[in-house]
N, C-alpha and C positions, 0 to 999 in steps of 0.2 A: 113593307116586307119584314118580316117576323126575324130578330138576328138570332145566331146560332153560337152558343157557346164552342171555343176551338175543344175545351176540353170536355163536352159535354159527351154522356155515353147515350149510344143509341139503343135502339131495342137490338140489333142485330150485332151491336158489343158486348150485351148483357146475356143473348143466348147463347155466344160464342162461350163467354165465361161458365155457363152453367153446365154449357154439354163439356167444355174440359175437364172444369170440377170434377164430374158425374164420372167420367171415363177415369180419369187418378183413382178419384175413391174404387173404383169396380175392382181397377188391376191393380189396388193396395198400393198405390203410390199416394203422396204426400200431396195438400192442399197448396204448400209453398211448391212443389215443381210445377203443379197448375197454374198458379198464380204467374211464376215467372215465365212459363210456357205463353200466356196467355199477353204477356207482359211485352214479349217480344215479337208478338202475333203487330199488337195495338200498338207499341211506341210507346211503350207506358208502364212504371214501377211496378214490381211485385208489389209493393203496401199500397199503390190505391190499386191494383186490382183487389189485394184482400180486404183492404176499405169497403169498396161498393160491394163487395160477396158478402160480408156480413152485414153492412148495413142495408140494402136493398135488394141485394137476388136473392138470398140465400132461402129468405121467409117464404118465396113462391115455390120451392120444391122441396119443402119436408118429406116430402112422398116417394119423389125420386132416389133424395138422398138415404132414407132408409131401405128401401128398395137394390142401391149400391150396396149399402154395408154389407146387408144379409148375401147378395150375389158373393163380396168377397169372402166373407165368412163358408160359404158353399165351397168357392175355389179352395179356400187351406184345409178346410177339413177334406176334398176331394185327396188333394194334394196329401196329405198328412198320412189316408187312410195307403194310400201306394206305397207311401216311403215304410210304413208299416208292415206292409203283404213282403213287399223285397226284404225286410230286415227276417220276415219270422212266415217260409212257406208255408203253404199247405198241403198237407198228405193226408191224402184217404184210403182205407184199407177197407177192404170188403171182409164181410163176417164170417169168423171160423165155423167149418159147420162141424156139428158133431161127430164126431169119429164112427158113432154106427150109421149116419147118416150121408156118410161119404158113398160117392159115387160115380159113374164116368162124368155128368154134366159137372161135379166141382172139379173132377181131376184136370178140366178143361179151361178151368177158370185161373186167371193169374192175377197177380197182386197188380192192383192200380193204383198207381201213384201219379198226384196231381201238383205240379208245385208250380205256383203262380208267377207266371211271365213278367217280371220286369215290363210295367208302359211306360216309365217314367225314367228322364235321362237323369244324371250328374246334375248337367246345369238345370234342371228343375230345381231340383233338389237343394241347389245355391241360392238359388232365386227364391224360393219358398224361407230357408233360414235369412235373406235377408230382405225380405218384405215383414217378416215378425222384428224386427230388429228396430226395420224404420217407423213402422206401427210405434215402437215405446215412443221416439223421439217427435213424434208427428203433433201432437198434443201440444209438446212445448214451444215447437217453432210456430203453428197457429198460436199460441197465446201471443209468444212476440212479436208476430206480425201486427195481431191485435193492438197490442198495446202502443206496437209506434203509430199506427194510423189515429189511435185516439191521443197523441202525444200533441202532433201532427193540429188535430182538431183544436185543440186546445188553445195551442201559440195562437192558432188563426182566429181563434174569438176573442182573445186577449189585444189583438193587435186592431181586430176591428172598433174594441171597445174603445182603443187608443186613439185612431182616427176619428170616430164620434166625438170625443171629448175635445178632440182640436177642432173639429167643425163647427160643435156648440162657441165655441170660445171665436173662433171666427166671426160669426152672426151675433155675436153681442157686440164685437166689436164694432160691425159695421152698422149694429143700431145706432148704437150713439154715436156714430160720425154722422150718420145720416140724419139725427135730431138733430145735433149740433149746427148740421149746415140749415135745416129749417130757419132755427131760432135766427141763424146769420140772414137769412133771405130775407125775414120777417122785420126786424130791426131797420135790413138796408129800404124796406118796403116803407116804413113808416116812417124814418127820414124823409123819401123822396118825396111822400105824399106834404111832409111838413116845408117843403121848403116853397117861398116866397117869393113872390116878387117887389121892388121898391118900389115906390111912386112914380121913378122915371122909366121902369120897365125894365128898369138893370135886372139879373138874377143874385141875389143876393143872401151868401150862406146862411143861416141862421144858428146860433150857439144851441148844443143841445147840453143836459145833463141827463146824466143815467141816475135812476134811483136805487135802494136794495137788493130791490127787485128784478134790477135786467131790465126797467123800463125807461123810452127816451120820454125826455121832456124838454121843450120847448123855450128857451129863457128870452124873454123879454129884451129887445134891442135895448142898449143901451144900456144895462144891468149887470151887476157884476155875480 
């Protein structure tokens, strides 16, 4: 059975991320309120959710996400053109007509005036000046997310590089223990093979000498 990382993101953590993203960007909110939105959804920081949104989801919806901006960009200038019409009505006057052209159907006619109804509340109006506002600062809190999540990255390759270098040091260590007990097996091997019997079937140790070399040798009973 295949094991499954505890912190591993699935597809269905990954879409979660994408359609929140997509919605913030739509309604001019911020990449960090998605993030930490998303954050609270999973059990899990705003910087790795903005980790895995830049490093892995974000490449799969260029399309979407321009598609977002230009919708929000639609909603402020919708928004913008209201706040516009309420600041500065509209009147329309119909045409004087000439005085020898006067007659019962103008006498009939009255001044129309058209002044544009208010669609749009106060609190739009709040909301519009502070979605431009969080726009400036949006930029910068994405950079900083960025940058911790690659900070982040970094320690954690420095640390791995750290643990390698004690693992290599490990296995060299335990090469030469493990030669070392060879060269001892081998030694105690050719001793055993050297030893003798006497004439009366005693077992009788025999002197050895080592040479340079780490090698035994045999010394002649009775020799010094």
């Amino acid at each position: 059975m295949v094991k499954v990382r505890q912190d591993a993101w699935s597809h269905e953590d990954d879409l979660l991320l994408a359609e929140t993203v997509l919605r913030h960007i739509r309604e001019g909110s911020t990449q960090l309120n998605a993030f930490e939105e998303v954050g609270d959804k999973l059990n899990r920081t705003s910087a790795a959710c903005g980790f895995r949104w830049n490093a892995e989801v974000r490449m799969k919806y260029d399309s979407a996400i321009d598609l977002a901006k230009r919708q929000r960009k639609e909603k402020k200038r919708a928004i913008a053109k209201q706040v516009q019409k309420t600041r500065n009505p509209v009147i329309s006057l119909p045409p004087t007509p000439a005085y020898e052209e006067y007659s019962e159907r103008e006498e009939q006619s009255t001044l129309i005036i058209e002044e544009a109804v208010p669609t749009i509340s106060m609190d739009m109006v709040i909301q519009f000046l502070h979605e431009v506002k969080k726009d400036y600062y949006a930029s910068n809190q994405s950079k900083v997310s960025l940058e911790s999540a690659h900070k982040e990255n970094t320690l954690l390759k420095e640390e791995i590089k750290k643990l390698e270098k004690q693992l290599t040091e490990t296995e060299t260590q335990l090469a030469t223990i493990q030669e070392d007990y060879q060269a001892f097996i081998q030694i105690m091997d050719r001793a055993r093979k050297m030893t003798v019997l006497d004439d009366q079937g005693s077992m009788k140790a025999p002197t050895f000498r080592m040479d340079k070399n780490g090698n035994l040798q045999q010394l002649a009973h009775g020799s010094n």
